[in-house]
Structure formats: structure tokens, C-alpha cells
Residue frames as a rotation matrix with the C-alpha (Angstrom) as fourth column:
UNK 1
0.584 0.812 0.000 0.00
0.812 -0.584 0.000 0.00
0.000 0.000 -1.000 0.00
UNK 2
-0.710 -0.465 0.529 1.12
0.614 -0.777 0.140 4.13
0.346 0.424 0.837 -1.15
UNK 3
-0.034 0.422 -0.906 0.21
0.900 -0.382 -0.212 6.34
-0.436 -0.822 -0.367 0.90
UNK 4
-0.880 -0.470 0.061 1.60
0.444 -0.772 0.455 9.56
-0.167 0.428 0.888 -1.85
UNK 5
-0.548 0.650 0.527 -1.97
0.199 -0.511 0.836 10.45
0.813 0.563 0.150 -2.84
UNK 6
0.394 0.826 -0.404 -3.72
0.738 -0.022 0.674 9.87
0.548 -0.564 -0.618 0.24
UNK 7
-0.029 -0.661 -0.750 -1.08
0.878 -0.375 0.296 12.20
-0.477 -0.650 0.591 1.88
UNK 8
-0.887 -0.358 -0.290 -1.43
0.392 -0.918 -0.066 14.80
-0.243 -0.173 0.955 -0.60
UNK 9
-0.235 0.894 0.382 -5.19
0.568 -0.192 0.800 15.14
0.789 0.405 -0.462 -0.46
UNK 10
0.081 -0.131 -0.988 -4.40
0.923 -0.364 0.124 16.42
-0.376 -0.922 0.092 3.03
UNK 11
-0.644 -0.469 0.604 -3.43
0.716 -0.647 0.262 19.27
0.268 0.601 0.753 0.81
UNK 12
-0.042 0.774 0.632 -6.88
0.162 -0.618 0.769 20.89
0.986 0.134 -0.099 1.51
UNK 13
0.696 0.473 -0.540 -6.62
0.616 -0.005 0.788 21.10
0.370 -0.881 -0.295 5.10
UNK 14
-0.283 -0.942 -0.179 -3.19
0.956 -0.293 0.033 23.02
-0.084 -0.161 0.983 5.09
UNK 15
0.600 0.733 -0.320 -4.42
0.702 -0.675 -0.229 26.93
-0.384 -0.087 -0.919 5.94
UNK 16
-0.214 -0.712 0.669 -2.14
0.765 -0.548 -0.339 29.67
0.608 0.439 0.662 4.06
UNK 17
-0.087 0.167 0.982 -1.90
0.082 -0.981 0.174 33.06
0.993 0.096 0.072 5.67
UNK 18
0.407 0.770 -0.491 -2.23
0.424 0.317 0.848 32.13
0.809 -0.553 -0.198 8.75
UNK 19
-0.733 -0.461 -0.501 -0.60
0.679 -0.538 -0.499 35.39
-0.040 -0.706 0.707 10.83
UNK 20
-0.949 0.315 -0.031 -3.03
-0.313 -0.919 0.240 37.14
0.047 0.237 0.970 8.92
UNK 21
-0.360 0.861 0.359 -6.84
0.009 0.388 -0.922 37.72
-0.933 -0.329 -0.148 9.66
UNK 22
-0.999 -0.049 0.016 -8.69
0.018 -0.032 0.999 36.82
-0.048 0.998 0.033 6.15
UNK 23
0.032 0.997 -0.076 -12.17
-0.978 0.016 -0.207 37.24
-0.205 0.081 0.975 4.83
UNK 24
0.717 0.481 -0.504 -11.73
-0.658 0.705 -0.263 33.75
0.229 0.521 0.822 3.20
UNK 25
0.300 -0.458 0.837 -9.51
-0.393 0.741 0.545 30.97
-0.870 -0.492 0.042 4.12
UNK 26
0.569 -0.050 -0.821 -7.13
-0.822 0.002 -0.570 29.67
0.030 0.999 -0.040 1.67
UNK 27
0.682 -0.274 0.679 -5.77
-0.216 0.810 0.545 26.07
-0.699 -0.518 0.493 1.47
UNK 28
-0.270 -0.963 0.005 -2.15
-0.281 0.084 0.956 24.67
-0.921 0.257 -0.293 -0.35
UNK 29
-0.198 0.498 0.844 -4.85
0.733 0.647 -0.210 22.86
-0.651 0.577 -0.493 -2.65
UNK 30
0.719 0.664 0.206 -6.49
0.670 -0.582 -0.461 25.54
-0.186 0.469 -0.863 -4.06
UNK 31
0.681 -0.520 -0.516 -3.31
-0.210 -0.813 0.543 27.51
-0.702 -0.262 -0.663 -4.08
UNK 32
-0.409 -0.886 0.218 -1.60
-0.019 0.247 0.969 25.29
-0.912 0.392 -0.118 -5.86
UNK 33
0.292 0.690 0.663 -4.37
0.778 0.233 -0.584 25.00
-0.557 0.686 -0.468 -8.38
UNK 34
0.879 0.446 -0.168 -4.39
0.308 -0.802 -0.512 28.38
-0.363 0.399 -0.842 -9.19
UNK 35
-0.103 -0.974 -0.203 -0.17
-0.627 -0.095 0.773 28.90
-0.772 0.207 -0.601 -8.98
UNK 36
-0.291 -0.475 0.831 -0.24
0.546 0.631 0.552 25.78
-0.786 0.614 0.075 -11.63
UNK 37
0.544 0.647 0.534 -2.92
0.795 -0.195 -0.574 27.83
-0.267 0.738 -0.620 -14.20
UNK 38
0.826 -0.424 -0.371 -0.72
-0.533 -0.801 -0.272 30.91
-0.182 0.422 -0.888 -14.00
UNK 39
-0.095 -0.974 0.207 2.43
-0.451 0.228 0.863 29.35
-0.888 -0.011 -0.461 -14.00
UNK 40
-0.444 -0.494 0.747 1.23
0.542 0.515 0.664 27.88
-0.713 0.700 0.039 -17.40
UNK 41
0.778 0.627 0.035 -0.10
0.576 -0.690 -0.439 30.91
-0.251 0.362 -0.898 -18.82
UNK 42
0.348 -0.936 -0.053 3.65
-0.369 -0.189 0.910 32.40
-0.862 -0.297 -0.411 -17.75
UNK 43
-0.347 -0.810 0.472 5.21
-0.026 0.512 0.859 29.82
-0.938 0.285 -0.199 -19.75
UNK 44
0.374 0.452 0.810 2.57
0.925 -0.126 -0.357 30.10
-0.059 0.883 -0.465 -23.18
UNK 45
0.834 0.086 -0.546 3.95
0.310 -0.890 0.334 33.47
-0.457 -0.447 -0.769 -22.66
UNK 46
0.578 -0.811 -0.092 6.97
-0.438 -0.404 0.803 33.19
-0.688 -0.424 -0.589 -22.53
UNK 47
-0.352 -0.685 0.638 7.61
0.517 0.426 0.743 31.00
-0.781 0.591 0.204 -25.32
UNK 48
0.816 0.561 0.135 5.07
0.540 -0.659 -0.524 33.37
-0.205 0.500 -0.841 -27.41
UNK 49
0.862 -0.480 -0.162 8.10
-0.486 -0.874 0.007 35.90
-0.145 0.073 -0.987 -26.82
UNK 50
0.571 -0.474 -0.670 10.78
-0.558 0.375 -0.740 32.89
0.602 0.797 -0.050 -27.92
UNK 51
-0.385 -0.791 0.476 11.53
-0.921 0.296 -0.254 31.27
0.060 -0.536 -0.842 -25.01
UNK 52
-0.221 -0.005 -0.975 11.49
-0.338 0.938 0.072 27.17
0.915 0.346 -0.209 -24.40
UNK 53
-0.907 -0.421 0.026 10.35
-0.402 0.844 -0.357 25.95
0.128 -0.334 -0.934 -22.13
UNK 54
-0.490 0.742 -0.458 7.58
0.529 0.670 0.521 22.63
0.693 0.013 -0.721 -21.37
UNK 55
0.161 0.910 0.383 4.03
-0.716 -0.160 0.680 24.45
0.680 -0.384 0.625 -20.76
UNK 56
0.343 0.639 -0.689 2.96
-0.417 0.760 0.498 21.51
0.842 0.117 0.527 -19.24
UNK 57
-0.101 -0.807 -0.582 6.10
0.707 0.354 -0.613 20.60
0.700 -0.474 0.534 -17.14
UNK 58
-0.860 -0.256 0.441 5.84
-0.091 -0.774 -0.627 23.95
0.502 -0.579 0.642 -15.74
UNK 59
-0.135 0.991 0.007 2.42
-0.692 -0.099 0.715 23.43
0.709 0.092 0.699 -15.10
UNK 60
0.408 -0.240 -0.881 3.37
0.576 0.816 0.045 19.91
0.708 -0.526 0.472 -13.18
UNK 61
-0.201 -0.722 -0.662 5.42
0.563 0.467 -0.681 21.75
0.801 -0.510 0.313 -11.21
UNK 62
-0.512 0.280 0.812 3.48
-0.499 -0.866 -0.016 24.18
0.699 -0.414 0.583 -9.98
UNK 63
0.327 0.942 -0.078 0.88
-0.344 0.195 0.919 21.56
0.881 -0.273 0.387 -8.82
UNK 64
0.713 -0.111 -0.692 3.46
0.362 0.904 0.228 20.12
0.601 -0.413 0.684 -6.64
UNK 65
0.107 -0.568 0.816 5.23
-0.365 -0.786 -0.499 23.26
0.925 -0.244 -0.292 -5.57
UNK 66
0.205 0.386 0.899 3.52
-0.970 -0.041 0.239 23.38
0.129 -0.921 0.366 -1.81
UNK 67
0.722 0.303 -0.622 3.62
-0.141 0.944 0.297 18.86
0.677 -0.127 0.725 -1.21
UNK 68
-0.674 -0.504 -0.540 6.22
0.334 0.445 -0.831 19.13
0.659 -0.740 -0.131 1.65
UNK 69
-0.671 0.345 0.656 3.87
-0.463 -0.886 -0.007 21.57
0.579 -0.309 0.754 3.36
UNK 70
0.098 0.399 -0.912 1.77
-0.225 0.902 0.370 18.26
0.969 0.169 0.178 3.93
UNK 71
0.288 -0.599 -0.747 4.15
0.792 0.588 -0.165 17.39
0.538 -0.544 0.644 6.24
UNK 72
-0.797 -0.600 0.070 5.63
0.482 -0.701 -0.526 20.68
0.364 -0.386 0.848 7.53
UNK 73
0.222 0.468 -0.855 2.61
0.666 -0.713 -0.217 22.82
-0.712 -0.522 -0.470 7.54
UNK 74
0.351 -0.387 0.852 2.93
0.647 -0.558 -0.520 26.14
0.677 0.734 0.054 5.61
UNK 75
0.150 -0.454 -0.878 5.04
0.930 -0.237 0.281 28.57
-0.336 -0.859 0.386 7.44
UNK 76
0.846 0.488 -0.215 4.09
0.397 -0.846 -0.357 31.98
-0.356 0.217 -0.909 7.47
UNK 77
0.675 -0.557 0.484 6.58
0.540 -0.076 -0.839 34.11
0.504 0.827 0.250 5.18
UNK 78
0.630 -0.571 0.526 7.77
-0.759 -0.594 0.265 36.92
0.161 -0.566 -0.808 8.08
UNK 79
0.674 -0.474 0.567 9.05
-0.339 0.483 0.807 33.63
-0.657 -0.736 0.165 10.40
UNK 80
0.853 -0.362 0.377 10.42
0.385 0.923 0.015 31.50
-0.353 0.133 0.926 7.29
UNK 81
0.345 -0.535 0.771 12.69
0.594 -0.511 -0.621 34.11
0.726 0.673 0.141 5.96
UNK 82
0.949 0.205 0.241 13.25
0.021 -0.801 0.599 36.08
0.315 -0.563 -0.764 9.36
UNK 83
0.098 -0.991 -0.097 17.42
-0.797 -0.136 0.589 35.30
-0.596 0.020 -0.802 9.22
UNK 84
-0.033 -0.679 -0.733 19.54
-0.932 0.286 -0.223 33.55
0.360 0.676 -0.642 7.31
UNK 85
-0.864 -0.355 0.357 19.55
-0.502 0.653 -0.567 30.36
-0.031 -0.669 -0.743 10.00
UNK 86
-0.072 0.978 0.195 15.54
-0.293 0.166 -0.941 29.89
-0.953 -0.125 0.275 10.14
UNK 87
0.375 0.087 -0.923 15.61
-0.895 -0.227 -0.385 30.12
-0.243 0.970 -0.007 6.22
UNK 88
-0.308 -0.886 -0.346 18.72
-0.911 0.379 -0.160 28.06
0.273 0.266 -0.925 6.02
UNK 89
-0.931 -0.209 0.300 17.45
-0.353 0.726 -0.590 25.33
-0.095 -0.655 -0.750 8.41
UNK 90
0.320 0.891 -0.323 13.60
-0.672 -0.027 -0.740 25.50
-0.668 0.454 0.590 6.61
UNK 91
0.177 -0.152 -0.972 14.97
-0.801 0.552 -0.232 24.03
0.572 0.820 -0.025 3.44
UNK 92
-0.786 -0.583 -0.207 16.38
-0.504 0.797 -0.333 21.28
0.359 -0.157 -0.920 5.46
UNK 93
-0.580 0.753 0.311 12.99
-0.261 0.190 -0.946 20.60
-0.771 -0.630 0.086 6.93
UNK 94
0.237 0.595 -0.768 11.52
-0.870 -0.222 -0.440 20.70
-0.433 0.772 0.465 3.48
UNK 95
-0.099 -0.659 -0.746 14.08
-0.985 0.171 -0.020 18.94
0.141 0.733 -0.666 2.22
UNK 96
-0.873 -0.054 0.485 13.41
-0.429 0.561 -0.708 16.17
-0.233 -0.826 -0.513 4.86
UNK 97
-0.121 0.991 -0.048 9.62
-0.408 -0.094 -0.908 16.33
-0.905 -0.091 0.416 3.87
UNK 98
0.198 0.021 -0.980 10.34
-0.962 -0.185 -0.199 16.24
-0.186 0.982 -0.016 0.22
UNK 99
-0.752 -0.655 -0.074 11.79
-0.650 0.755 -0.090 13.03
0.114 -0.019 -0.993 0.69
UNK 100
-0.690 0.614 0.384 9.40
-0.311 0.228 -0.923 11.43
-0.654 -0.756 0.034 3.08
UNK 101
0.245 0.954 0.174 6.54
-0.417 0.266 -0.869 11.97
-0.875 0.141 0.463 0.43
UNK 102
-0.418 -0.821 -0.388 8.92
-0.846 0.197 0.494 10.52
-0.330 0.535 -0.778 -2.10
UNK 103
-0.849 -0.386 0.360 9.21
-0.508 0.784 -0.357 7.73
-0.145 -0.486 -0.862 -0.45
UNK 104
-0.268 0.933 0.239 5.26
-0.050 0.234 -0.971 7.07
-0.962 -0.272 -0.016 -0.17
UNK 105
0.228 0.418 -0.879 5.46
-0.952 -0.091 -0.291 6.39
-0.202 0.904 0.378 -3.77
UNK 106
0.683 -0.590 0.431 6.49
0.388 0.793 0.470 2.70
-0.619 -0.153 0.770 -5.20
UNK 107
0.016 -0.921 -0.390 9.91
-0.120 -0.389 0.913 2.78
-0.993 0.032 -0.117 -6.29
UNK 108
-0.517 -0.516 0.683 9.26
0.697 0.209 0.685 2.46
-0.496 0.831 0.252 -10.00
UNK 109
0.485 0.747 0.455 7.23
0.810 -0.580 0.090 5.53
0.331 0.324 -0.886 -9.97
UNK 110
0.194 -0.513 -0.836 10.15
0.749 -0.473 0.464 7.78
-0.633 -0.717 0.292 -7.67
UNK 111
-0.559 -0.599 -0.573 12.20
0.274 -0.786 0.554 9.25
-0.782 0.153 0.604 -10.03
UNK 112
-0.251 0.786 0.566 9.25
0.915 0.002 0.403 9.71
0.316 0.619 -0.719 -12.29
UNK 113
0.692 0.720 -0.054 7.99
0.530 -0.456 0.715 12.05
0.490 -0.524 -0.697 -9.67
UNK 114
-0.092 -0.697 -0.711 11.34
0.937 -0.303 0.176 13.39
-0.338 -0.650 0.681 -8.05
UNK 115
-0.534 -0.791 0.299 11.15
0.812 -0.578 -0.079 16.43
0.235 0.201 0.951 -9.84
UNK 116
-0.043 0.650 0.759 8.41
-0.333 -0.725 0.602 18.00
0.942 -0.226 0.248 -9.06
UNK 117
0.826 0.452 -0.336 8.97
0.186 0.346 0.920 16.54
0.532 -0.822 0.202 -5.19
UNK 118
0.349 -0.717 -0.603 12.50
0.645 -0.283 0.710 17.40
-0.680 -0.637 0.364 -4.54
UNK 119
0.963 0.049 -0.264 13.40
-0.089 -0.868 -0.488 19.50
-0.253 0.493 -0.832 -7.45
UNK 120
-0.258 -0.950 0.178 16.22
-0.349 0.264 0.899 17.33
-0.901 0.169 -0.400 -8.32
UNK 121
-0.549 -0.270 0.791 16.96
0.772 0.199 0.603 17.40
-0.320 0.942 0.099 -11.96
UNK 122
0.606 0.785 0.128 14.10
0.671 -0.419 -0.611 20.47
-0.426 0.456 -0.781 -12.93
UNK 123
-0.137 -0.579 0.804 15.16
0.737 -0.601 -0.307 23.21
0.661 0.550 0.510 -15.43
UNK 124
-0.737 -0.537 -0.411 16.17
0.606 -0.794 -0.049 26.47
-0.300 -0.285 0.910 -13.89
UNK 125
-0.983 0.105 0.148 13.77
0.072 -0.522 0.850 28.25
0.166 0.846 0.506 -16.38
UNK 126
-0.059 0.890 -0.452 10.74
0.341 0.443 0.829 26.42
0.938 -0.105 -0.330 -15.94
UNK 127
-0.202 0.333 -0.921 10.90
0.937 -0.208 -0.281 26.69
-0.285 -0.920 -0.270 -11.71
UNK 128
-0.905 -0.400 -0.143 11.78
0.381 -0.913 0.146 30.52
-0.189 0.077 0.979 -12.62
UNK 129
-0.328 0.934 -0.145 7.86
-0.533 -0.056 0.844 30.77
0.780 0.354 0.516 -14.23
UNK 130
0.318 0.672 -0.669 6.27
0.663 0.346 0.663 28.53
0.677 -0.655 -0.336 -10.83
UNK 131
-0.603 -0.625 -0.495 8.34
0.791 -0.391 -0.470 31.00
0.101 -0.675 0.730 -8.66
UNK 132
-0.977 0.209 0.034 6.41
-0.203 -0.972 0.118 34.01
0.058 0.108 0.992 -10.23
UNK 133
-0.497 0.867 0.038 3.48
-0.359 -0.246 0.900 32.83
0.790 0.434 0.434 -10.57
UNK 134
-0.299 0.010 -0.954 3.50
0.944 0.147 -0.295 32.06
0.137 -0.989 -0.053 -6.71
UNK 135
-0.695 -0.239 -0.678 4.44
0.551 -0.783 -0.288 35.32
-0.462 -0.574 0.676 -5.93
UNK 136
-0.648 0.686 0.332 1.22
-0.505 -0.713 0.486 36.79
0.570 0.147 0.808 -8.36
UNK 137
-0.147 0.709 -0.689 -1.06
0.441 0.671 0.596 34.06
0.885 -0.216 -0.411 -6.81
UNK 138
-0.217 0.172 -0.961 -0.01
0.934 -0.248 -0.256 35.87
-0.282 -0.953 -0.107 -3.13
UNK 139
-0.832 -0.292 -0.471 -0.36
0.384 -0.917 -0.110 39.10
-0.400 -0.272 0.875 -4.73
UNK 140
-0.522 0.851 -0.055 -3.72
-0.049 0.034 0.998 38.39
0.852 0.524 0.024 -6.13
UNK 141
-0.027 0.487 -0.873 -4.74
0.977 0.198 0.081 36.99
0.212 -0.851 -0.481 -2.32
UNK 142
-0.680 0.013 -0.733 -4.12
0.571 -0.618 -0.541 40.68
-0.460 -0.786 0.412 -1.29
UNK 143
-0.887 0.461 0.001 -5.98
-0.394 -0.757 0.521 42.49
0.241 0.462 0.853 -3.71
UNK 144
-0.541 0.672 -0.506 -8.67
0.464 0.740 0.486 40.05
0.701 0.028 -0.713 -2.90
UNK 145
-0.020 0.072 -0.997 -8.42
0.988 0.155 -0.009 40.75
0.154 -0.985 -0.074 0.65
UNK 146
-0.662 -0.019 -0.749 -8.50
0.601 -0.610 -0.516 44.27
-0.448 -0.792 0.415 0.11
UNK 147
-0.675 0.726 0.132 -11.16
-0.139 -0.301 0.943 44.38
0.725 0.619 0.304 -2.38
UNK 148
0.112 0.819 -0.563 -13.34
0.507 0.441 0.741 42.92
0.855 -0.368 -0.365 0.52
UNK 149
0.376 -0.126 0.918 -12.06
-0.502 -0.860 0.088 46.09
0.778 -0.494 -0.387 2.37
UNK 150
0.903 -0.414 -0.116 -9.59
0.224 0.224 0.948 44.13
-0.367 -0.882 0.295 4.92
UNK 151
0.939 -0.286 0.192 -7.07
-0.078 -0.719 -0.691 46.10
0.335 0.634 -0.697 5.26
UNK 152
0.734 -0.595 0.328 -4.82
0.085 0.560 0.824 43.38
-0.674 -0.577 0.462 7.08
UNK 153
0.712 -0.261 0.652 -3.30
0.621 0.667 -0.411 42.59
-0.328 0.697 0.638 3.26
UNK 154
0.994 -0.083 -0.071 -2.58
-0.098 -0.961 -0.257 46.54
-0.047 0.262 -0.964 2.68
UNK 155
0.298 -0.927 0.227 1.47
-0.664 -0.031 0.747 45.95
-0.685 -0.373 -0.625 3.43
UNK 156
-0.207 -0.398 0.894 1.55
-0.091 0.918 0.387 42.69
-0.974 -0.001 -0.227 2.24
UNK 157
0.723 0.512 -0.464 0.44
0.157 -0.775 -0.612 44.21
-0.673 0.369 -0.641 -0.85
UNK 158
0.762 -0.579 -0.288 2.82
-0.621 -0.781 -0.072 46.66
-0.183 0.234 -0.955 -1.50
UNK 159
-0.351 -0.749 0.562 5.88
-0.637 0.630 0.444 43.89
-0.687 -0.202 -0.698 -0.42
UNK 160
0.075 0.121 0.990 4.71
0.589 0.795 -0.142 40.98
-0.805 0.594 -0.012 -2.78
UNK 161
0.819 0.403 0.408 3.92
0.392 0.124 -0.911 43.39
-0.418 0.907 -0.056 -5.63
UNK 162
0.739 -0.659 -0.143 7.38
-0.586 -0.732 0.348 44.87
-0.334 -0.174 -0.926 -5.39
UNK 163
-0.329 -0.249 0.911 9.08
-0.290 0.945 0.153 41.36
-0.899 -0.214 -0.383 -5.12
UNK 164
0.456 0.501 0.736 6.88
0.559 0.482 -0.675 40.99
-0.693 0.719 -0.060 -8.17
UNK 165
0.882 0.011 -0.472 8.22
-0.215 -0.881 -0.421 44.08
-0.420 0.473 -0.774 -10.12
UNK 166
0.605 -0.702 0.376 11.43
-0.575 -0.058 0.816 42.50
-0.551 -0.710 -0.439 -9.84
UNK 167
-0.199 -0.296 0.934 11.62
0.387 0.852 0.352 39.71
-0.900 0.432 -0.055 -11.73
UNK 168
-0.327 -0.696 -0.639 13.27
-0.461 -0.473 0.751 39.76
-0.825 0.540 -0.166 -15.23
UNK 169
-0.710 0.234 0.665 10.29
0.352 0.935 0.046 37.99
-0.611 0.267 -0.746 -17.22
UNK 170
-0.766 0.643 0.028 8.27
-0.599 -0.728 0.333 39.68
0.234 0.238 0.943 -19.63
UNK 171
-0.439 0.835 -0.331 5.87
0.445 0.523 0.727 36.88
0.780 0.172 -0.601 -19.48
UNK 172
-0.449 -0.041 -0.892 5.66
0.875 -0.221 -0.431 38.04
-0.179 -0.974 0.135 -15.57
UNK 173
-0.641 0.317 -0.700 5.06
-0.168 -0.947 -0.275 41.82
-0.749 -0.059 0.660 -16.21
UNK 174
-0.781 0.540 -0.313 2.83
-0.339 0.054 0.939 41.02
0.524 0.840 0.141 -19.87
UNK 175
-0.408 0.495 -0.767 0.72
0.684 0.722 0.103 38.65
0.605 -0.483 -0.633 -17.34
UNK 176
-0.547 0.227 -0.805 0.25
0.562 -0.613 -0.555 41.51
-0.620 -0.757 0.208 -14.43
UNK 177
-0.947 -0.137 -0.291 -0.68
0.026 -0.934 0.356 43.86
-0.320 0.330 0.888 -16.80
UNK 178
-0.539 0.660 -0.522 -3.21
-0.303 0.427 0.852 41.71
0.786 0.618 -0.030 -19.38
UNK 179
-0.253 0.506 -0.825 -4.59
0.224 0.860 0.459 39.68
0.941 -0.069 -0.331 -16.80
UNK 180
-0.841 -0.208 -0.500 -4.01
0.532 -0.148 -0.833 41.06
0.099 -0.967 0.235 -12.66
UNK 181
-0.935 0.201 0.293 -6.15
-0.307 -0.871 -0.383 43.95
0.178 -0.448 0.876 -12.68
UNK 182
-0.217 0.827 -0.519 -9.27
-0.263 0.462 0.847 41.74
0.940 0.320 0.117 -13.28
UNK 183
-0.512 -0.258 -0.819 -8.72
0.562 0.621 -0.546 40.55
0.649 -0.740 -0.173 -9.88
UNK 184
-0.827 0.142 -0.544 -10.31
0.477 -0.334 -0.813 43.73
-0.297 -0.932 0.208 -8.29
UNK 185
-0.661 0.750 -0.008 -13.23
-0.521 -0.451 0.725 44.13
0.540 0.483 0.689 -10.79
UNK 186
0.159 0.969 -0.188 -17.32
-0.974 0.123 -0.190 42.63
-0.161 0.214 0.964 -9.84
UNK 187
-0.432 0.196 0.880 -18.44
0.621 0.772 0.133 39.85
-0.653 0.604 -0.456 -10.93
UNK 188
0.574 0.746 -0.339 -20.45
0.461 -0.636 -0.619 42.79
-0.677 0.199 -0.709 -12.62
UNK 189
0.382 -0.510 -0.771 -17.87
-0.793 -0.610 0.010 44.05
-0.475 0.607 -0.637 -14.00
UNK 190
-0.569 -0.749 -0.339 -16.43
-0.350 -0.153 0.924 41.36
-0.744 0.644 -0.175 -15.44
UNK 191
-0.408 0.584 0.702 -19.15
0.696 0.696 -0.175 40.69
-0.591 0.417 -0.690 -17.16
């Protein structure tokens, strides 16, 4: 018996945000859903503008971004990043985790699955496009959160969409533009 699926359906009980008060509750599931759709929107992008790399792949890896979290939990972003040491000693916890749910596969299905579970062997390129399209997915939660007039997100905001400016992708900035603002229309409006 393989426990790998039954372990990440748990996926839906895993609570994001969870320093912050929210109008809605958001789980790793549904996060990851939504990180996999942009992240392969990102990459149709991006090869649109002549880069290579596998839609699809990227798309895989989004879904599986969050699957140590299972196991860890999702640790809020202030603590996991709050020094070098915490940060440093996270990955190893991940890394630990990553394994674990490896493992809970049979062994002619592992390295099938290693890359999108430990992130041994993935292109560089491809993660680059699930990376960002995290970071819009959290910067969509805030606009959410402060379209419904909590103004917990207001900071967290400002930080993510910065963090977002950053990155060296047109697909990234073509995406914000074309697609982000929708995020704080109606349903009325978008209709």
C-alpha cells in the first residue's frame, strides 16, 4: 500500500496566511491550483516571446510546488525568511519532507515524480515561471483581501507586488498587466 496520494489530499486542510486575519480561508490545494494555471499561462507566454520551455512541465510543477507543506505545515513568510539560519534550516525541513513523500510512492514511480517533489533534476527556467506565478497568486490573495475592504493585506500588498516588479520575465510583467487587474473588478464588472 502508497500512501503519496492519500497524503497529498491532506493538501486541503493546510491553511495559508495564517498570521493574517482573512475574509476567506485559503488552502495549499487551491493555491496550488491556481499557482499551476498561472504558471502555465507564464510559460505560453513566454515562449510566445521565444523562449522554451515545457508548458505543461511547468504546469506539473506548480501543482506540486507546496507537497512538503503536507508534512511541515505552511510557514508563514515573516518567520520563514526572518534570518539567514531559520531560512537556512527551513529548506532542510523541506528537504526532509520532500523526501518522506517521495518515499510514499512505489519505487518504479520515484524518479518519475522526483522532480516535481524534490526538485532534483528540474530546469532552472521552468521553476523561474512557478516561482512568479507564486508570488502573483499571493499578490492576487491581497488584492482580494483588500477588495473585501480588509485592510490586514494593505502591506503585504505593496511587499509581494514589489518582489513581483522585480523579476526579469516579460511573461511576468505582460501577465500583471493583461490579466491582474481583473482581480479587483465585480463579478459585474467582469461581465
Amino acid at each position: 500500500m502508497h500512501h503519496f496520494f492519500a497524503y497529498l489530499s491532506r493538501m486541503r486542510h493546510i491553511v495559508r496566511w495564517s498570521l493574517m486575519r482573512n475574509t476567506y480561508q485559503e488552502n495549499i490545494a487551491e493555491h496550488s491550483l491556481q499557482t499551476a494555471m498561472i504558471a502555465h499561462a507564464l510559460a505560453v507566454l513566454h515562449n510566445k516571446k521565444g523562449g522554451h520551455v515545457d508548458e505543461k512541465n511547468v504546469a506539473l510543477l506548480a501543482i506540486y510546488h507546496e507537497a512538503s507543506e503536507v508534512i511541515t505545515g505552511d510557514l508563514p513568510t515573516p518567520i520563514k525568511y526572518y534570518n539567514p539560519q531559520i531560512r537556512d534550516s527551513y529548506k532542510k525541513v523541506e528537504a526532509v519532507a520532500d523526501r518522506k513523500i517521495l518515499s510514499m510512492l512505489p519505487e518504479e514511480l520515484q524518479e518519475d515524480y522526483r522532480p516535481y517533489i524534490t526538485g532534483e533534476g528540474r530546469d532552472p527556467g521552468e521553476w523561474a515561471l512557478v516561482k512568479a506565478a507564486d508570488r502573483i497568486c499571493a499578490y492576487v490573495k491581497c488584492v482580494e483581501e483588500l477588495k473585501a475592504g480588509n485592510m490586514e493585506f494593505s502591506k503585504a500588498a505593496e511587499s509581494v507586488k514589489r518582489s513581483i516588479d522585480e523579476i526579469r520575465i516579460d511573461a511576468v510583467q505582460e501577465f500583471m498587466e493583461k490579466f491582474v487587474p481583473s482581480f479587483s473588478l465585480t463579478l459585474d464588472e467582469l461581465n
